[in-house]
N, C-alpha and C positions, 0 to 999 in steps of 0.2 A: 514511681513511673520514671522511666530513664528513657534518653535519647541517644543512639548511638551515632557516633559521628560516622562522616564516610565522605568521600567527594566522587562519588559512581553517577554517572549521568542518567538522567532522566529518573532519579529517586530522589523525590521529596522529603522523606523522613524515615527510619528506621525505630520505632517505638517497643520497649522492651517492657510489658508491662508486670508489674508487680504480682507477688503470689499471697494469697490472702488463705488463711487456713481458718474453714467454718465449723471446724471440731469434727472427731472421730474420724480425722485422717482426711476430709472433703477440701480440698484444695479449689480455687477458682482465679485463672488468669483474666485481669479485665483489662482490655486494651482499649477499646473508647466506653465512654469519652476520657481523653487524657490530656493533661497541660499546655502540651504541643499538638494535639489535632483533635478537634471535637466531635467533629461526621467527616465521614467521608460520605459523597453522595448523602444518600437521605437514612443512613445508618449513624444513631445517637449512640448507641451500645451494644459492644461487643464481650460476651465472657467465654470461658473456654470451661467445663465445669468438668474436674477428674484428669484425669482418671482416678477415680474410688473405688476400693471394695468394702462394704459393708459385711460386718458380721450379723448371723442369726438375731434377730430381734430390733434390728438398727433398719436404720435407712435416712429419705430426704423427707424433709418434714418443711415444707414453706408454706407460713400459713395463711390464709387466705388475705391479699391486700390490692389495692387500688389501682388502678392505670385511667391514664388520658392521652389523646391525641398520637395516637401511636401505636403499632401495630406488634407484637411479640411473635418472633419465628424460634421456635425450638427442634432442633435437628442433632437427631442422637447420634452416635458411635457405635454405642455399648450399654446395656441396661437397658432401663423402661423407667418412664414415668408415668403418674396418674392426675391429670387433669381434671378439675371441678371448674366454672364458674356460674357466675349467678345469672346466665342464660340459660343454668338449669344440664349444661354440658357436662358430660359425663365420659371421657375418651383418653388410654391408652397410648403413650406414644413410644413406638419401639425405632429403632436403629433404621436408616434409612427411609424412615418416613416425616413428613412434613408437618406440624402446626403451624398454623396464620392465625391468629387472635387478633382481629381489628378491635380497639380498646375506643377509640373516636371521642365520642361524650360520655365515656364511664362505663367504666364495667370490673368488676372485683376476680379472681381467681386465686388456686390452690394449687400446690403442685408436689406432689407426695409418694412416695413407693409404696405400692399397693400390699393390703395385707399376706397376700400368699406369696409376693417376692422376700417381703418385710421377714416372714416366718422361716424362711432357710438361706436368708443373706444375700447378697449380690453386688453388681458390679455398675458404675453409670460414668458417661462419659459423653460428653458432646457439648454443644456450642450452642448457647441462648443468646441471640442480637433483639436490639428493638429498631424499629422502622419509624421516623417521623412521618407523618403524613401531613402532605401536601393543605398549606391554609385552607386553602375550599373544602378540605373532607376531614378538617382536624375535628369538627364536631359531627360528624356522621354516626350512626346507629352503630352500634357494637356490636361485631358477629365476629362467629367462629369456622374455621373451612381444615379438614382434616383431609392429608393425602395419602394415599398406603402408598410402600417404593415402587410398586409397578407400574403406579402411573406419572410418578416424576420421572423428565427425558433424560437420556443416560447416550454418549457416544461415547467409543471404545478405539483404540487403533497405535502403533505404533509406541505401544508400551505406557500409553496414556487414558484415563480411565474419567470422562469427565459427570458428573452428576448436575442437574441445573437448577437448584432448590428452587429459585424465583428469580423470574424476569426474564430475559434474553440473553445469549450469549453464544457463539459460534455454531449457529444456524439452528440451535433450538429453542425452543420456548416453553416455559414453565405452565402449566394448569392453578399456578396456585394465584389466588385474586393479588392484586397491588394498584397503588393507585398513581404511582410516578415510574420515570426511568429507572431502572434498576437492576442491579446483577448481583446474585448468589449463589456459587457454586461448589460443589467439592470437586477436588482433582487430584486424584490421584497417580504418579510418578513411579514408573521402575527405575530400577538403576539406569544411569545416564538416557532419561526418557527425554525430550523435549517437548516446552509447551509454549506455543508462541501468544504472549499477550498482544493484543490488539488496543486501537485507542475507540473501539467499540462507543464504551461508556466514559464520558467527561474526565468522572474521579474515580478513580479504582485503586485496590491495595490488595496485598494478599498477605496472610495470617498463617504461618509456618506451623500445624497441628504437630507433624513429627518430621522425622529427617532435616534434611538441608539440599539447599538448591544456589546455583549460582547464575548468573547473568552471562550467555556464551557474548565473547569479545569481551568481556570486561574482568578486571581482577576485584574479589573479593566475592563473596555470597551472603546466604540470609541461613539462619538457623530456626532449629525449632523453638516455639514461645514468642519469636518477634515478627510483628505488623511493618509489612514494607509497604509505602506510601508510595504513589507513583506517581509523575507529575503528567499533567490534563496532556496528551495527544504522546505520549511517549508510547514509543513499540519497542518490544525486546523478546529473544528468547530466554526461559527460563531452562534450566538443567537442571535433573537431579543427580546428588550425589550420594549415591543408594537409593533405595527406596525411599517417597517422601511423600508426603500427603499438604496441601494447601487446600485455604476457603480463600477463594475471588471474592470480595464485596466492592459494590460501587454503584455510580448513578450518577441523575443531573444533581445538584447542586440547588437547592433552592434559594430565591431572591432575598425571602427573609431570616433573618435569625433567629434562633430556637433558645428557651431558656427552658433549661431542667431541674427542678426539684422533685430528691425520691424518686419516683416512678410515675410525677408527671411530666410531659414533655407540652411545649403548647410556645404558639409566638407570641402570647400575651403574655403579660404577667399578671395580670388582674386572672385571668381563667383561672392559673396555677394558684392563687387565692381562694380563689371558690372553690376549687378542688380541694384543697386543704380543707379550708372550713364546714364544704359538703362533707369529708371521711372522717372530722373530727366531732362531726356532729351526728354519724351514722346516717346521712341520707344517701349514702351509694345502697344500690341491689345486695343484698346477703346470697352467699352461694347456700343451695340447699342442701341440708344435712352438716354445715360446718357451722361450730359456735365460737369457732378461734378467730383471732384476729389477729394483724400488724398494725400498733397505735404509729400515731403519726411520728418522726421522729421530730429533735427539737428543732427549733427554727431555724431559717438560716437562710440566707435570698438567692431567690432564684439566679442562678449563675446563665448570663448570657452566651450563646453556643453559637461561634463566629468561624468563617470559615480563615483560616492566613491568610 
Protein backbone atom coordinates (compact mmCIF):
# COMPACT_ATOMS: atom_id res chain seq x y z
CA UNK A 1 0.00 0.00 0.00
CA UNK A 2 1.56 3.27 -1.22
CA UNK A 3 0.79 7.04 -0.70
CA UNK A 4 1.13 9.19 -3.45
CA UNK A 5 2.25 12.54 -2.63
CA UNK A 6 0.65 15.68 -4.25
CA UNK A 7 -0.10 19.23 -2.65
CA UNK A 8 -3.81 19.78 -4.61
CA UNK A 9 -6.16 21.44 -2.24
CA UNK A 10 -8.86 19.97 -0.57
CA UNK A 11 -7.20 16.16 -1.11
CA UNK A 12 -6.41 14.45 1.98
CA UNK A 13 -4.74 11.57 0.52
CA UNK A 14 -4.16 9.68 -2.66
CA UNK A 15 -3.95 5.87 -1.72
CA UNK A 16 -2.55 3.44 -4.33
CA UNK A 17 -3.57 0.21 -3.05
CA UNK A 18 -1.73 -2.98 -3.84
CA UNK A 19 -2.55 -5.89 -6.20
CA UNK A 20 -2.97 -9.18 -4.58
CA UNK A 21 -3.30 -12.40 -7.08
CA UNK A 22 -5.78 -15.18 -5.59
CA UNK A 23 -4.86 -17.72 -8.40
CA UNK A 24 -6.04 -18.57 -11.77
CA UNK A 25 -5.58 -15.03 -12.87
CA UNK A 26 -8.25 -13.46 -9.99
CA UNK A 27 -6.52 -10.33 -9.10
CA UNK A 28 -8.17 -8.01 -6.17
CA UNK A 29 -7.19 -4.27 -5.40
CA UNK A 30 -7.90 -3.56 -1.54
CA UNK A 31 -7.79 -0.04 -0.82
CA UNK A 32 -9.17 0.08 3.00
CA UNK A 33 -8.44 -0.36 5.22
CA UNK A 34 -4.83 0.77 4.64
CA UNK A 35 -1.89 2.36 6.74
CA UNK A 36 -2.81 5.62 5.92
CA UNK A 37 -6.74 5.80 6.08
CA UNK A 38 -8.72 3.07 7.83
CA UNK A 39 -12.70 4.24 7.11
CA UNK A 40 -13.69 6.74 5.45
CA UNK A 41 -17.25 7.43 6.85
CA UNK A 42 -18.35 4.17 8.14
CA UNK A 43 -16.65 2.07 5.27
CA UNK A 44 -13.79 -0.51 6.96
CA UNK A 45 -13.29 -2.17 3.54
CA UNK A 46 -12.87 -1.65 0.16
CA UNK A 47 -11.78 -4.25 -2.63
CA UNK A 48 -12.10 -4.04 -6.32
CA UNK A 49 -12.37 -7.96 -7.44
CA UNK A 50 -11.16 -8.50 -11.47
CA UNK A 51 -11.55 -8.07 -13.78
CA UNK A 52 -11.29 -11.99 -14.29
CA UNK A 53 -12.16 -14.54 -16.88
CA UNK A 54 -12.55 -17.83 -15.78
CA UNK A 55 -12.05 -20.85 -18.04
CA UNK A 56 -14.60 -23.76 -18.38
CA UNK A 57 -14.64 -25.77 -15.09
CA UNK A 58 -13.03 -22.81 -12.88
CA UNK A 59 -14.44 -20.08 -11.09
CA UNK A 60 -14.88 -18.26 -7.37
CA UNK A 61 -15.04 -20.52 -4.74
CA UNK A 62 -15.03 -18.59 -1.17
CA UNK A 63 -15.98 -20.77 1.45
CA UNK A 64 -18.33 -20.24 3.73
CA UNK A 65 -16.81 -18.02 6.90
CA UNK A 66 -17.91 -15.57 9.55
CA UNK A 67 -18.73 -11.80 9.96
CA UNK A 68 -19.74 -9.51 12.90
CA UNK A 69 -20.80 -6.10 13.36
CA UNK A 70 -20.94 -5.09 9.95
CA UNK A 71 -22.72 -4.91 6.92
CA UNK A 72 -21.29 -6.44 3.23
CA UNK A 73 -22.38 -4.58 0.10
CA UNK A 74 -21.50 -6.48 -3.03
CA UNK A 75 -22.05 -4.57 -6.47
CA UNK A 76 -21.05 -6.24 -9.62
CA UNK A 77 -19.67 -4.89 -13.10
CA UNK A 78 -19.48 -7.98 -14.96
CA UNK A 79 -20.37 -11.81 -14.05
CA UNK A 80 -22.46 -13.21 -11.26
CA UNK A 81 -22.20 -14.54 -8.16
CA UNK A 82 -23.83 -17.02 -5.91
CA UNK A 83 -24.66 -16.25 -2.47
CA UNK A 84 -25.54 -18.84 0.56
CA UNK A 85 -25.86 -17.99 4.13
CA UNK A 86 -26.98 -19.58 7.22
CA UNK A 87 -30.21 -17.55 7.06
CA UNK A 88 -30.90 -20.23 4.82
CA UNK A 89 -30.41 -17.34 1.74
CA UNK A 90 -30.17 -18.52 -1.45
CA UNK A 91 -29.60 -15.38 -4.27
CA UNK A 92 -27.82 -14.56 -7.45
CA UNK A 93 -26.10 -11.44 -7.67
CA UNK A 94 -25.69 -9.92 -11.22
CA UNK A 95 -24.22 -6.57 -12.61
CA UNK A 96 -25.96 -3.58 -11.44
CA UNK A 97 -27.85 -5.04 -8.67
CA UNK A 98 -27.28 -4.54 -4.92
CA UNK A 99 -26.55 -7.00 -1.78
CA UNK A 100 -26.88 -5.57 1.80
CA UNK A 101 -25.91 -8.40 4.22
CA UNK A 102 -26.33 -7.06 7.75
CA UNK A 103 -23.78 -9.39 9.63
CA UNK A 104 -24.61 -7.52 13.35
CA UNK A 105 -24.38 -10.57 16.07
CA UNK A 106 -23.23 -13.21 13.40
CA UNK A 107 -23.99 -14.77 10.68
CA UNK A 108 -21.74 -17.05 8.28
CA UNK A 109 -21.94 -16.89 4.23
CA UNK A 110 -20.50 -18.30 0.79
CA UNK A 111 -19.80 -16.80 -2.20
CA UNK A 112 -19.27 -19.07 -5.26
CA UNK A 113 -19.97 -19.24 -9.16
CA UNK A 114 -22.74 -21.00 -9.78
CA UNK A 115 -22.62 -24.51 -11.51
CA UNK A 116 -24.03 -23.63 -15.09
CA UNK A 117 -21.71 -20.41 -15.15
CA UNK A 118 -18.85 -22.64 -13.53
CA UNK A 119 -19.46 -25.26 -16.64
CA UNK A 120 -18.77 -22.84 -19.73
CA UNK A 121 -16.52 -20.32 -17.95
CA UNK A 122 -17.00 -16.64 -17.39
CA UNK A 123 -16.12 -13.37 -16.44
CA UNK A 124 -16.48 -11.24 -12.73
CA UNK A 125 -15.67 -8.00 -11.79
CA UNK A 126 -16.91 -5.64 -9.31
CA UNK A 127 -16.46 -4.01 -5.90
CA UNK A 128 -17.13 -5.78 -2.42
CA UNK A 129 -17.01 -2.87 0.65
CA UNK A 130 -18.03 -3.69 4.26
CA UNK A 131 -20.01 -1.11 6.31
CA UNK A 132 -19.46 -0.69 10.23
CA UNK A 133 -22.35 -0.31 11.87
CA UNK A 134 -23.13 2.17 14.12
CA UNK A 135 -22.50 0.93 18.27
CA UNK A 136 -26.18 0.70 18.98
CA UNK A 137 -26.97 -1.86 15.93
CA UNK A 138 -23.29 -3.43 16.05
CA UNK A 139 -25.23 -6.54 17.73
CA UNK A 140 -28.61 -6.39 15.89
CA UNK A 141 -30.08 -9.49 14.14
CA UNK A 142 -28.44 -10.58 10.97
CA UNK A 143 -30.46 -10.17 7.65
CA UNK A 144 -30.26 -10.08 4.25
CA UNK A 145 -32.03 -7.33 1.58
CA UNK A 146 -31.43 -8.01 -2.21
CA UNK A 147 -32.18 -5.13 -4.81
CA UNK A 148 -32.60 -6.07 -8.82
CA UNK A 149 -31.06 -2.57 -10.99
CA UNK A 150 -34.35 -1.29 -11.59
CA UNK A 151 -35.07 -0.31 -8.50
CA UNK A 152 -31.69 1.20 -7.43
CA UNK A 153 -32.12 5.28 -8.35
CA UNK A 154 -30.17 6.20 -11.29
CA UNK A 155 -29.83 10.18 -12.84
CA UNK A 156 -28.47 10.67 -16.09
CA UNK A 157 -27.52 14.19 -17.83
CA UNK A 158 -24.85 16.07 -19.40
CA UNK A 159 -22.69 13.06 -20.14
CA UNK A 160 -22.88 11.90 -16.47
CA UNK A 161 -24.47 8.77 -15.60
CA UNK A 162 -24.86 8.57 -11.68
CA UNK A 163 -26.17 5.02 -9.98
CA UNK A 164 -26.97 5.49 -6.01
CA UNK A 165 -26.09 2.05 -4.47
CA UNK A 166 -26.83 3.32 -0.83
CA UNK A 167 -27.65 6.21 1.12
CA UNK A 168 -28.21 9.59 -0.32
CA UNK A 169 -26.67 11.70 -2.70
CA UNK A 170 -27.71 14.53 -5.24
CA UNK A 171 -31.31 14.37 -4.68
CA UNK A 172 -31.61 10.74 -4.55
CA UNK A 173 -32.12 8.18 -2.28
CA UNK A 174 -31.35 4.60 -2.10
CA UNK A 175 -34.11 1.69 -1.11
CA UNK A 176 -31.38 -0.33 0.24
CA UNK A 177 -31.55 -0.55 4.38
CA UNK A 178 -28.52 1.31 6.30
CA UNK A 179 -28.18 2.27 9.52
CA UNK A 180 -25.94 5.58 9.56
CA UNK A 181 -25.13 8.55 7.13
CA UNK A 182 -23.89 7.19 4.14
CA UNK A 183 -23.00 7.47 0.44
CA UNK A 184 -22.48 4.89 -2.39
CA UNK A 185 -22.37 5.48 -5.72
CA UNK A 186 -21.16 4.56 -9.25
CA UNK A 187 -20.58 7.46 -11.71
CA UNK A 188 -19.93 7.16 -14.57
CA UNK A 189 -18.02 9.88 -16.90
CA UNK A 190 -17.84 10.60 -20.89
CA UNK A 191 -15.22 12.25 -22.08
CA UNK A 192 -14.61 15.68 -20.63
CA UNK A 193 -18.04 14.96 -18.58
CA UNK A 194 -18.10 16.96 -15.30
CA UNK A 195 -19.22 15.98 -11.84
CA UNK A 196 -19.53 18.37 -9.16
CA UNK A 197 -18.63 16.77 -5.58
CA UNK A 198 -20.45 18.43 -2.90
CA UNK A 199 -19.64 18.43 0.84
CA UNK A 200 -23.06 16.64 1.18
CA UNK A 201 -21.38 13.80 3.43
CA UNK A 202 -18.57 14.78 6.18
CA UNK A 203 -16.07 12.13 4.64
CA UNK A 204 -16.00 11.17 1.23
CA UNK A 205 -13.42 9.80 -1.37
CA UNK A 206 -13.75 8.31 -4.73
CA UNK A 207 -12.08 5.14 -6.15
CA UNK A 208 -10.96 5.49 -9.81
CA UNK A 209 -12.58 1.79 -11.32
CA UNK A 210 -11.20 2.75 -14.91
CA UNK A 211 -10.03 6.08 -16.78
CA UNK A 212 -8.74 9.07 -15.16
CA UNK A 213 -10.17 12.31 -14.03
CA UNK A 214 -8.76 15.55 -13.09
CA UNK A 215 -9.73 18.42 -10.69
CA UNK A 216 -11.07 21.54 -13.06
CA UNK A 217 -8.74 24.77 -11.70
CA UNK A 218 -6.32 22.56 -10.44
CA UNK A 219 -3.06 20.82 -11.99
CA UNK A 220 -2.60 17.20 -11.74
CA UNK A 221 -5.51 14.30 -11.75
CA UNK A 222 -6.35 10.86 -10.26
CA UNK A 223 -6.03 7.66 -12.32
CA UNK A 224 -7.34 4.36 -12.36
CA UNK A 225 -6.66 1.95 -9.18
CA UNK A 226 -6.21 5.02 -6.72
CA UNK A 227 -8.67 6.11 -3.63
CA UNK A 228 -8.79 9.90 -3.62
CA UNK A 229 -9.46 11.15 0.03
CA UNK A 230 -11.10 14.22 0.34
CA UNK A 231 -10.88 16.63 3.09
CA UNK A 232 -14.46 17.13 5.30
CA UNK A 233 -16.40 20.21 3.64
CA UNK A 234 -14.25 20.47 0.43
CA UNK A 235 -16.14 21.11 -3.04
CA UNK A 236 -14.59 20.60 -6.40
CA UNK A 237 -15.36 19.73 -10.00
CA UNK A 238 -14.21 16.48 -11.19
CA UNK A 239 -13.26 15.99 -15.16
CA UNK A 240 -13.04 13.16 -17.15
CA UNK A 241 -10.30 12.59 -19.32
CA UNK A 242 -11.96 10.02 -21.53
CA UNK A 243 -14.37 8.01 -20.56
CA UNK A 244 -14.09 7.16 -16.67
CA UNK A 245 -16.00 5.29 -14.28
CA UNK A 246 -15.74 6.20 -10.23
CA UNK A 247 -17.44 4.82 -6.85
CA UNK A 248 -18.38 7.84 -4.31
CA UNK A 249 -17.95 6.22 -0.74
CA UNK A 250 -18.53 8.19 2.40
CA UNK A 251 -20.54 9.25 5.54
CA UNK A 252 -20.60 10.54 9.17
CA UNK A 253 -17.60 9.43 10.88
CA UNK A 254 -18.39 7.69 13.98
CA UNK A 255 -17.25 8.82 17.65
CA UNK A 256 -15.80 5.45 18.34
CA UNK A 257 -13.09 3.49 17.01
CA UNK A 258 -13.38 0.25 15.32
CA UNK A 259 -10.87 -2.70 15.75
CA UNK A 260 -10.73 -5.38 12.98
CA UNK A 261 -9.79 -8.75 13.01
CA UNK A 262 -10.41 -11.15 9.66
CA UNK A 263 -13.82 -10.33 9.06
CA UNK A 264 -14.80 -9.20 12.32
CA UNK A 265 -15.38 -5.57 12.82
CA UNK A 266 -16.77 -4.44 16.45
CA UNK A 267 -15.68 -1.38 19.06
CA UNK A 268 -14.83 -3.77 21.51
CA UNK A 269 -12.28 -6.07 21.64
CA UNK A 270 -13.54 -8.46 24.03
CA UNK A 271 -16.71 -9.10 21.21
CA UNK A 272 -13.79 -9.75 18.51
CA UNK A 273 -12.73 -12.42 21.21
CA UNK A 274 -15.92 -14.13 21.44
CA UNK A 275 -16.30 -14.05 17.91
CA UNK A 276 -13.15 -15.77 17.54
CA UNK A 277 -13.74 -18.25 20.17
CA UNK A 278 -17.59 -18.59 18.99
CA UNK A 279 -16.09 -19.61 14.92
CA UNK A 280 -13.34 -21.70 16.52
CA UNK A 281 -15.40 -23.58 18.42
CA UNK A 282 -18.35 -23.84 15.70
CA UNK A 283 -21.03 -22.08 17.52
CA UNK A 284 -21.84 -19.64 14.49
CA UNK A 285 -25.22 -20.94 12.17
CA UNK A 286 -23.79 -23.36 9.29
CA UNK A 287 -25.00 -22.30 5.96
CA UNK A 288 -27.32 -25.05 4.45
CA UNK A 289 -26.11 -27.58 2.11
CA UNK A 290 -22.16 -26.29 2.66
CA UNK A 291 -19.73 -28.57 4.69
CA UNK A 292 -16.64 -26.32 3.82
CA UNK A 293 -15.27 -23.85 5.97
CA UNK A 294 -12.58 -20.87 6.51
CA UNK A 295 -10.69 -21.92 9.84
CA UNK A 296 -9.75 -19.17 11.76
CA UNK A 297 -6.54 -17.68 10.78
CA UNK A 298 -3.59 -17.41 13.27
CA UNK A 299 -3.66 -14.93 16.01
CA UNK A 300 -2.81 -11.75 15.88
CA UNK A 301 -4.59 -8.46 17.87
CA UNK A 302 -7.04 -6.84 16.80
CA UNK A 303 -5.69 -3.59 15.16
CA UNK A 304 -7.45 -0.47 16.28
CA UNK A 305 -9.37 1.61 13.31
CA UNK A 306 -8.70 5.33 14.06
CA UNK A 307 -9.71 8.06 11.94
CA UNK A 308 -6.16 10.98 11.27
Amino acid sequence: MTLRTHDMPGIDAIILPPVRDLGEGFQVRRALPSAHRRMVGPFIFFDQMGPAAFGAGHGLDVRPHPHIGLATVTYLLEGEILHRDSLGVVQAIRPGEVNWMTAGSGIVHSERTSPEIREAGGSLYGLQTWVALPKAHEETAPAFSHHKAHEIPKSEGDGVALTLIVGTSDGLRSPVPSFSDIVYADIVLADGARYRLSAEHHERAVYVVSGAVTVEGQAGGFAAGELVVFKPGAEMVLKASGPARLMLVGGEAFPEPRQIFWNFVSSSGERIEQAKEDWREGRFAEVPGESEFIPLPEEQRPAPVRYP
